[in-house]
DRENVOVEX-112171 format. One record per residue (C-alpha): x, y, z. Coordinates in nm, 2 decimals. Example, Ala and Ser with C-alpha at 12.3 -4.5 7.8 and 13.67 -1.06 7.14 Angstrom:
REM residues 2
      xx      yy      zz
    1.23   -0.45    0.78
    1.37   -0.11    0.71
This chain:
REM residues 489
      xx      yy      zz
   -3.98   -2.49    2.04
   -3.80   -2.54    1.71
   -3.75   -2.21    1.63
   -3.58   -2.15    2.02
   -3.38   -2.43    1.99
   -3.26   -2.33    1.66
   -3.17   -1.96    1.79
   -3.00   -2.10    2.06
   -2.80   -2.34    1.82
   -2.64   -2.01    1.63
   -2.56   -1.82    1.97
   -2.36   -2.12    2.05
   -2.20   -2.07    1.76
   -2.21   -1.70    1.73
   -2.08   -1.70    2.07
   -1.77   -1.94    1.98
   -1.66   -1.84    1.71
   -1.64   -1.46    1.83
   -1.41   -1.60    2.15
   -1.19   -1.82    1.90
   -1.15   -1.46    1.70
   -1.07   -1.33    2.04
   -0.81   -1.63    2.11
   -0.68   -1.61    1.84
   -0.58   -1.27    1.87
   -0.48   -1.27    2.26
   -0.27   -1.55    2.14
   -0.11   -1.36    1.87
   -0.06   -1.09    2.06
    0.12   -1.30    2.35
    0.31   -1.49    2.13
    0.46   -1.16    2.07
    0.53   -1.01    2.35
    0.86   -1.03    2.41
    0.95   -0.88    2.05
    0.73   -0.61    2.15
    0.92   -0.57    2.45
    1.27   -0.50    2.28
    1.07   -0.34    2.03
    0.99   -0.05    2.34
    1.36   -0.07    2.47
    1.49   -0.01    2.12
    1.22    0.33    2.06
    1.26    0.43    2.42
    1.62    0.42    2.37
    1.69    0.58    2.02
    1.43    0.84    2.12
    1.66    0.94    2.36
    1.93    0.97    2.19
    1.79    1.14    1.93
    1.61    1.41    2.22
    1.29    1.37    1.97
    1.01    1.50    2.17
    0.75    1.24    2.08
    0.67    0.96    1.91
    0.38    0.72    1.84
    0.37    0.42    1.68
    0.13    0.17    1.55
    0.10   -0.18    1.45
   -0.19   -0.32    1.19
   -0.23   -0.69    1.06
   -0.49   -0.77    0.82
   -0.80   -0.51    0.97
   -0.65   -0.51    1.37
   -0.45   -0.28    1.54
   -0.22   -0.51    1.73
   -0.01   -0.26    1.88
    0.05    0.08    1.97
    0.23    0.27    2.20
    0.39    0.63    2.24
    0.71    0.77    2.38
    0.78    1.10    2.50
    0.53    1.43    2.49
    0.31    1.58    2.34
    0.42    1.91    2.48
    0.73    1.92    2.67
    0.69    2.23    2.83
    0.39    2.11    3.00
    0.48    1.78    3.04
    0.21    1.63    2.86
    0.28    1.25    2.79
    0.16    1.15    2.41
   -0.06    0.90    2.39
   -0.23    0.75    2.07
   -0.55    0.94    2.07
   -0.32    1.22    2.01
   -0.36    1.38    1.64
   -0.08    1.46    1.45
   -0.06    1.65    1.11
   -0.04    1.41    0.84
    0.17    1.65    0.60
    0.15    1.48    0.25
    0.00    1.14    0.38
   -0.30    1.36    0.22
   -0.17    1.29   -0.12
   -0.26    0.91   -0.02
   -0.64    1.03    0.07
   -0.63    1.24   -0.28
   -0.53    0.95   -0.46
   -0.78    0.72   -0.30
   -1.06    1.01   -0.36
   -0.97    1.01   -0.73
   -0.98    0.63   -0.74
   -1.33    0.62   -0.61
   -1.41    0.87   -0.90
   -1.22    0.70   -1.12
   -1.48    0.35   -1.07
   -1.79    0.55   -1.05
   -1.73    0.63   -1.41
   -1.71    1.00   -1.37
   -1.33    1.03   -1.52
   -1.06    0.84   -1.67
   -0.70    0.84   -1.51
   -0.55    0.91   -1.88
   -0.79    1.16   -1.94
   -0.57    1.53   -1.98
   -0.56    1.71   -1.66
   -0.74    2.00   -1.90
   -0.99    1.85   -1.96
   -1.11    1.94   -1.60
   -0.96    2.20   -1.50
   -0.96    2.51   -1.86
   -0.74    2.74   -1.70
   -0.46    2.49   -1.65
   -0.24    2.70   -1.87
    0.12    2.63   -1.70
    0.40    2.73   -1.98
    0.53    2.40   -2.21
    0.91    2.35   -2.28
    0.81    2.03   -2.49
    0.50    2.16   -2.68
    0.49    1.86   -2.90
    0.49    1.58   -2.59
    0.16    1.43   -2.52
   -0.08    1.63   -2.27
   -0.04    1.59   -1.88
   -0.29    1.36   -1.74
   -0.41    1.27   -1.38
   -0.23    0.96   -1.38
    0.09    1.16   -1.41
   -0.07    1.41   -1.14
   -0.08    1.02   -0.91
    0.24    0.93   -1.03
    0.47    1.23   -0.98
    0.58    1.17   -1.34
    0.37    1.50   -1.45
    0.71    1.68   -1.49
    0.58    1.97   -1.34
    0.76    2.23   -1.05
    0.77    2.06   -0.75
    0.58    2.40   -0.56
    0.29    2.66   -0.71
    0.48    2.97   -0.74
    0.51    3.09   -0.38
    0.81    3.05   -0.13
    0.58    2.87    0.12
    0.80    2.64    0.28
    1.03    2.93    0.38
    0.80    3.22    0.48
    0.53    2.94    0.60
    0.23    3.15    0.41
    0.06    2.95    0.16
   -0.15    3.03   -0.16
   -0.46    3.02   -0.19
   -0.60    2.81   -0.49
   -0.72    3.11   -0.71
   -0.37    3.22   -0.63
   -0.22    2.96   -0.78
   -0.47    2.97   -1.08
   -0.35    3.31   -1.12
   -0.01    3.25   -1.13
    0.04    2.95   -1.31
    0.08    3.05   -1.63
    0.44    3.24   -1.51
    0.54    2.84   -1.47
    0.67    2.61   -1.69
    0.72    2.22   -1.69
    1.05    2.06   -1.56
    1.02    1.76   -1.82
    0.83    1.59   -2.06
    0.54    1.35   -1.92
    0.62    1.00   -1.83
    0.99    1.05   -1.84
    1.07    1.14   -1.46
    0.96    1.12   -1.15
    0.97    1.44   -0.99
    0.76    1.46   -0.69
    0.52    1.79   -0.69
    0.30    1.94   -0.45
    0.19    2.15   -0.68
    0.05    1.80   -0.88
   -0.12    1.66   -0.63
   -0.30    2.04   -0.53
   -0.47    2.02   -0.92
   -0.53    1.64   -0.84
   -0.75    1.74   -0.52
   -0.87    2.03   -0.75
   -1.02    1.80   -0.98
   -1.17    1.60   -0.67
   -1.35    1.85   -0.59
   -1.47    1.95   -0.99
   -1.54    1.61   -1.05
   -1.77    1.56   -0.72
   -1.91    1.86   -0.73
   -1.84    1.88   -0.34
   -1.55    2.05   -0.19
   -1.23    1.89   -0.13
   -1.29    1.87    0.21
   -1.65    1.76    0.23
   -1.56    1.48   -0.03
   -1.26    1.31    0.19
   -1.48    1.33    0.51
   -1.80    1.19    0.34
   -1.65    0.94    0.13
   -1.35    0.81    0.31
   -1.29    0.88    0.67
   -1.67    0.88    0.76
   -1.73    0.54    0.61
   -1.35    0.39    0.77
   -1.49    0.54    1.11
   -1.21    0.78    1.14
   -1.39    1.02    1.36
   -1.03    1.18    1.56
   -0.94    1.30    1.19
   -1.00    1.70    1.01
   -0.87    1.69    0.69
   -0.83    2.11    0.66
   -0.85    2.12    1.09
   -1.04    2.38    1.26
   -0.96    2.66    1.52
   -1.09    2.40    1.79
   -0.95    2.09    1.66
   -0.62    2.29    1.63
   -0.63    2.30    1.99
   -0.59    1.89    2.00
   -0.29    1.88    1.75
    0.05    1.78    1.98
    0.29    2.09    1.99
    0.52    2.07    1.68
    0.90    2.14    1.74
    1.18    2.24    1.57
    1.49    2.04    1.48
    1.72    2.11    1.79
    1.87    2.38    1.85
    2.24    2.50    2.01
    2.21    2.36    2.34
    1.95    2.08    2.25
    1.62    2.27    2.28
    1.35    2.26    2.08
    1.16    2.53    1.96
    0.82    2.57    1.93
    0.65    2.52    1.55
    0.38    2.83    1.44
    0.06    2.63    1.29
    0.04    2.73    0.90
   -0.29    2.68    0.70
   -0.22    2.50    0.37
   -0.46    2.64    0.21
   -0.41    2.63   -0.16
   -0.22    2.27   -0.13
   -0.45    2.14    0.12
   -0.53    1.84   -0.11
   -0.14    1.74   -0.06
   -0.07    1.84    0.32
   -0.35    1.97    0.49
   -0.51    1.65    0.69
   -0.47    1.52    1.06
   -0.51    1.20    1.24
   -0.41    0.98    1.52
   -0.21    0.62    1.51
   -0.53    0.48    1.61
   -0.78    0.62    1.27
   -0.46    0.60    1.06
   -0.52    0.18    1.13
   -0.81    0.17    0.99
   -0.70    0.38    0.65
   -0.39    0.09    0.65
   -0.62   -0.18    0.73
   -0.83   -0.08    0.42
   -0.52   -0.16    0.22
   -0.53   -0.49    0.31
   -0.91   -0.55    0.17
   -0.77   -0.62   -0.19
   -1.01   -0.91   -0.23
   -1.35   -0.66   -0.18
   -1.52   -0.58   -0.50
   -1.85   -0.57   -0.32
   -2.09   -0.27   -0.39
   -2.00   -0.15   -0.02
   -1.62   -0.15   -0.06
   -1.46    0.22    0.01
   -1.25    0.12   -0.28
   -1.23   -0.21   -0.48
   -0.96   -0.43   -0.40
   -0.88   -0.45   -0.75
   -0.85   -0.05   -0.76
   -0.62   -0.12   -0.43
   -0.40   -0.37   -0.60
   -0.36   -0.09   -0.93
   -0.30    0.17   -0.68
    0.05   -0.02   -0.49
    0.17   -0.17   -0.75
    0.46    0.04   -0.98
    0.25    0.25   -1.26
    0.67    0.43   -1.35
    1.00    0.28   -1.25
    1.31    0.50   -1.18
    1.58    0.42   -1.41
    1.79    0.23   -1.14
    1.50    0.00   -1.04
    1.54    0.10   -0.66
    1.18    0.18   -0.65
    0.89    0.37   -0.81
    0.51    0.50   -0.74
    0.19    0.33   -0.77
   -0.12    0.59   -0.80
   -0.04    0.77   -0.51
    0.16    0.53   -0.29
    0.55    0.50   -0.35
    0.67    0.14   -0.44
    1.03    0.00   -0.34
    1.18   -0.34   -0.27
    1.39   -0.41    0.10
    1.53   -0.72    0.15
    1.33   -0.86   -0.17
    1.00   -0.77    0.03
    0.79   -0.48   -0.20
    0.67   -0.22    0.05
    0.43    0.06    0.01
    0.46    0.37    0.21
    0.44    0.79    0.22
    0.59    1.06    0.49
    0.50    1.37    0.52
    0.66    1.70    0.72
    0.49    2.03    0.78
    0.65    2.24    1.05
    0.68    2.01    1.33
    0.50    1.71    1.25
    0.71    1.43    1.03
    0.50    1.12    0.99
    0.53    0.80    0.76
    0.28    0.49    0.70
    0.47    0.16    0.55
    0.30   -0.16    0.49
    0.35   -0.51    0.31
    0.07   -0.56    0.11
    0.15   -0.93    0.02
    0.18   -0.99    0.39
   -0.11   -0.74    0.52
    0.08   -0.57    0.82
    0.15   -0.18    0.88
    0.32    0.02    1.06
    0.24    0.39    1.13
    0.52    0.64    1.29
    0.42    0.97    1.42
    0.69    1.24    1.55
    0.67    1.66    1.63
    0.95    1.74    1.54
    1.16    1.85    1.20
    1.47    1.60    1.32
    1.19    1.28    1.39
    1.27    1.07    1.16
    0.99    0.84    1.12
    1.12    0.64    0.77
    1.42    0.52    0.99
    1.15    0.38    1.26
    0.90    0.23    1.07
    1.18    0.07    0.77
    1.33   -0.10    1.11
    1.02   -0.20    1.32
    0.89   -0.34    0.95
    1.18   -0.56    0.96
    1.20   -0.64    1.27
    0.83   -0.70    1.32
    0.73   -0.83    0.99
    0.78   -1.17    1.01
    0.70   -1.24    1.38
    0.40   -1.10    1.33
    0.31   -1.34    0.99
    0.44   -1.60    1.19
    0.23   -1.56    1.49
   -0.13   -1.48    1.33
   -0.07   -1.77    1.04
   -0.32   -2.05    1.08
   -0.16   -2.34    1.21
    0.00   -2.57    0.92
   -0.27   -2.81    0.79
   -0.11   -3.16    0.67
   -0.12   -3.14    0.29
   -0.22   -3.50    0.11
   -0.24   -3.48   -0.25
   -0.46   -3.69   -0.49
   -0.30   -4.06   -0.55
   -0.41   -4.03   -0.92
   -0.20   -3.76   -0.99
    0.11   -3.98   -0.97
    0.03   -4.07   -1.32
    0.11   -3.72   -1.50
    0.46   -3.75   -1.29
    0.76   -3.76   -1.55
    0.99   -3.57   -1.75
    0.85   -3.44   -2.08
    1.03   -3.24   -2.34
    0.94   -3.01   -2.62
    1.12   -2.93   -2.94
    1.45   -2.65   -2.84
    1.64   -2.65   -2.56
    1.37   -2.68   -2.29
    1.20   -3.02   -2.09
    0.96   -3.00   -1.82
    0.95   -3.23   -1.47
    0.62   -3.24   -1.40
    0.58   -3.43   -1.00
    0.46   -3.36   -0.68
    0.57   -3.14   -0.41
    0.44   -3.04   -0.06
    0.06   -3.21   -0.16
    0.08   -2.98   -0.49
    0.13   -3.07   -0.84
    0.40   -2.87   -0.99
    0.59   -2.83   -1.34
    0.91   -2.67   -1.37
    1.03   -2.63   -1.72
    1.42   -2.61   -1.74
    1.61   -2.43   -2.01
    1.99   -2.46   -2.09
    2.21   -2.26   -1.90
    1.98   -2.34   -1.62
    1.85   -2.07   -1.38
    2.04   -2.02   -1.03
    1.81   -2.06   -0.83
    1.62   -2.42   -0.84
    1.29   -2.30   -0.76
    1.27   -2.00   -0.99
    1.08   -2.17   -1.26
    0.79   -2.39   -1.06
    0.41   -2.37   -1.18
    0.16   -2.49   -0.94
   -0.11   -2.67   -1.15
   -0.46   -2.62   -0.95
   -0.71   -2.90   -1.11
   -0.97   -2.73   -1.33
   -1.15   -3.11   -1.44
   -1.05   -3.40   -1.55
   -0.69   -3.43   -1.65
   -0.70   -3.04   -1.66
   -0.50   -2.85   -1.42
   -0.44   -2.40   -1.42
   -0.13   -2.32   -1.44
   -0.13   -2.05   -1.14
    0.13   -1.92   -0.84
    0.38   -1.65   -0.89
    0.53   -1.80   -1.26
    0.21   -1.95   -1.36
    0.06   -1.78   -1.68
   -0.36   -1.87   -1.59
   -0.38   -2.09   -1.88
   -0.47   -2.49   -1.86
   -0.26   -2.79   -1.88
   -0.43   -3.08   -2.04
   -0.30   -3.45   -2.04
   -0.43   -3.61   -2.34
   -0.41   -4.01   -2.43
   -0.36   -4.26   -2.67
   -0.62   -4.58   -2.76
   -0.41   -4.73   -2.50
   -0.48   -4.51   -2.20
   -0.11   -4.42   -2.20
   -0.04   -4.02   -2.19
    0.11   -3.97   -2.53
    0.11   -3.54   -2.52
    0.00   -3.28   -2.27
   -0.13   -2.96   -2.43
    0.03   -2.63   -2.23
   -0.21   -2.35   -2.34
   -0.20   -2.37   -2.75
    0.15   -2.59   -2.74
    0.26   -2.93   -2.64
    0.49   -3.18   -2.47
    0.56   -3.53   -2.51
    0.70   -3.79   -2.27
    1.03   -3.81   -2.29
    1.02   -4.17   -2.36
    0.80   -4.14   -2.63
    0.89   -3.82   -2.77
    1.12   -3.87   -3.13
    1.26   -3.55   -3.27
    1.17   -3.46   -3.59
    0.89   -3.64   -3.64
């Protein structure tokens, strides 16, 4: 009778917390709505007026697809609305899936991401115009900073036939590099094809059989092909043309990739593409079952090379760039017809996909706009509600001004139910809050310093015979009350 009772206790709360997940959510989602709303209008509208033929677009916070909806058709000709089981051709979004394959690799044990590029593939012979800079690794391969050509020696994007990969073996050596390692970026497809190459050396399975087994079958991605069949082919949405005199659109032939497959050749849908951005988001997951260790996740989005104006850079596969002191990550892709882009916010978990076929789509412009228009509402909407914050009464006893020897003193008080230092040089910073420390309690009179100018090391308050606070220790230094503190001694 126990036993029943018991059972029935943890369906209760099975049962409610699964509907307050489900509350939560409709909530979110409601609270939304009407942004959605002129989100639609504005689409609908610049869709338009752009005559792009279709477009789908998705939505992901945290591991949810909030939203997605698509405009337009999937063939025009036959009048075929899209819809977002649809699958598009991800163009170099595959670079993303190399990257990640490499990654997994890469924490397995089986290579190193400074290990030389040689070392994996012997008959990467390419021609050196800086014999005496160091080797080409795959973390240049990751990071476009390789300084190899951007193509394989083959006019594929203008006569649409592409190499094979003992084509490109054959004809490397009649290459040279562009620049020394790790002094450029210079995006390459031709990188990222030995990157997948190495995949698939490293494995032991083909490129293809890797990326299915590894990644989409273990995110559920079941509407993807990452090199599509003859009868998948038949699913893809019709790719167009930029338009033409007149303001038609023609019709896109279908190209294998082929040799570059590893950097162009998958396809998906808005709604498998959520789950490949939600697994951005699991940056916390260093379980045994993770698809890729948050910490490998974190390493992969944040900047690995800067460009020399700071504008932005590229992670291990994912370009980096700052908007509106937000840091985004993102790729696009194009192959004939089909121009796609994924953006998301790590720091803030939400995505947004945007799927076009045509060469005039334009899917940065979309998703850069919907990001910022979207961005915060959403935050805003899923955020628990905001708890009341009470801080610990003892902690009013650190609160003072202490100073150190040079041109620096610290306030040490309380702010929003935190304990906080700021330490203040001379000129001052601008901004007020630019120098703040949260100090997280660690024991007794110990605190960490932690938050986005904390350095991880303690904070220790330390007192006299007297009980009085005479110094703090700040990792191997100290600071003295500023009453008690006497220069020079």
């Amino acid at each position: 009778m126990k036993n029943k009772c018991l059972i029935c206790v943890v369906m209760v709360l099975l049962l409610s917390s699964i509907c307050y997940a489900m509350s939560k959510a409709e909530s979110g989602i409601q609270s939304i709505a009407g942004d959605l709303k002129l989100l639609e209008t504005w689409v609908k509208a610049q869709q338009e007026y752009r005559n792009i033929p279709g477009i789908s677009i998705g939505l992901v916070y945290d591991q949810e697809l909030i939203y997605s909806k698509s405009f337009g058709y999937a063939d025009l000709e036959k009048k075929i609305r899209l819809t977002d089981q649809d699958p598009f051709r991800m163009a170099s979004i595959t670079k993303t899936f190399t990257a990640t394959a490499l990654m997994q690799l890469r924490d397995a044990g089986k290579l190193c991401l400074d290990d030389p590029v040689k070392m994996y593939l012997p008959w990467f012979d390419i021609s050196q115009r800086f014999p005496g800079e160091p080797q080409i690794t795959i973390r240049h391969l990751l990071t476009h900073t390789s300084g190899l050509p951007r193509e394989a020696d083959f006019p594929y994007w203008t006569d649409h036939i592409f190499p094979t990969m003992e084509q490109i073996k054959e004809t490397l050596s009649t290459q040279e590099t562009i620049y020394p390692p790790a002094t450029k970026i210079k995006y390459s497809n031709l990188g990222m094809s030995l990157a997948g190459e190495i995949v698939a050396v490293v494995s032991g399975e083909t490129y293809a059989d890797y990326v299915q087994a590894h990644i989409l079958e273990p995110l559920g991605m079941e509407a993807s092909s990452v090199i599509p069949d003859l009868s998948y082919q038949q699913l893809l949405v019709t790719p167009y043309s930029h338009r033409q005199p007149g303001g038609i659109h023609e019709v896109e032939a279908y190209t294998e990739t082929k040799g570059i497959a590893s950097a162009a050749s998958l396809a998906s849908t808005v709604t498998d593409l959520s789950h490949y951005v939600a697994l951005q988001f699991r940056d916390t997951d260093n379980s045994p079952s993770a698809i890729l260790k948050g910490s490998s996740l974190r390493e992969m989005h944040r900047v690995q090379f800067l460009s020399s104006n700071w504008s932005s850079g590229w992670g291990l596969g994912w370009s980096v760039w700052q908007r509106n002191g937000t840091t985004i990550n993102g790729h696009g892709g194009w192959v004939g017809g089909n121009r796609t882009q994924i953006m998301f916010i790590p720091s803030e978990k939400v995505g947004v996909i945007v799927l076009t076929n045509s060469d005039d789509g334009e899917p940065s412009f979309f998703a850069r706009y919907i990001l910022d228009f979207m961005a915060p509402t959403i935050v805003e909407a899923y955020a628990p509600p905001a708890a009341v914050t009470e801080f610990d009464p003892a902690w009013k006893k650190y609160v003072g001004t202490y100073v150190e020897p040079g041109p620096y003193y610290t306030e040490i008080l309380i702010k929003d139910g935190s304990l906080v230092m700021s330490t203040l040089s001379f000129p001052p910073e601008d901004n007020p809050g630019s120098e703040v420390v949260e100090l997280t309690p660690e024991g007794k009179d110990t605190f960490r310093m932690v938050g986005d100018n904390g350095n991880g090391e303690l904070l220790i308050f330390q007192y006299d015979e007297m009980g009085n606070i005479y110094q703090v220790k700040v990792g191997s230094n100290f600071i003295y009350p500023k009453a008690l503190y006497k220069p020079g001694e």
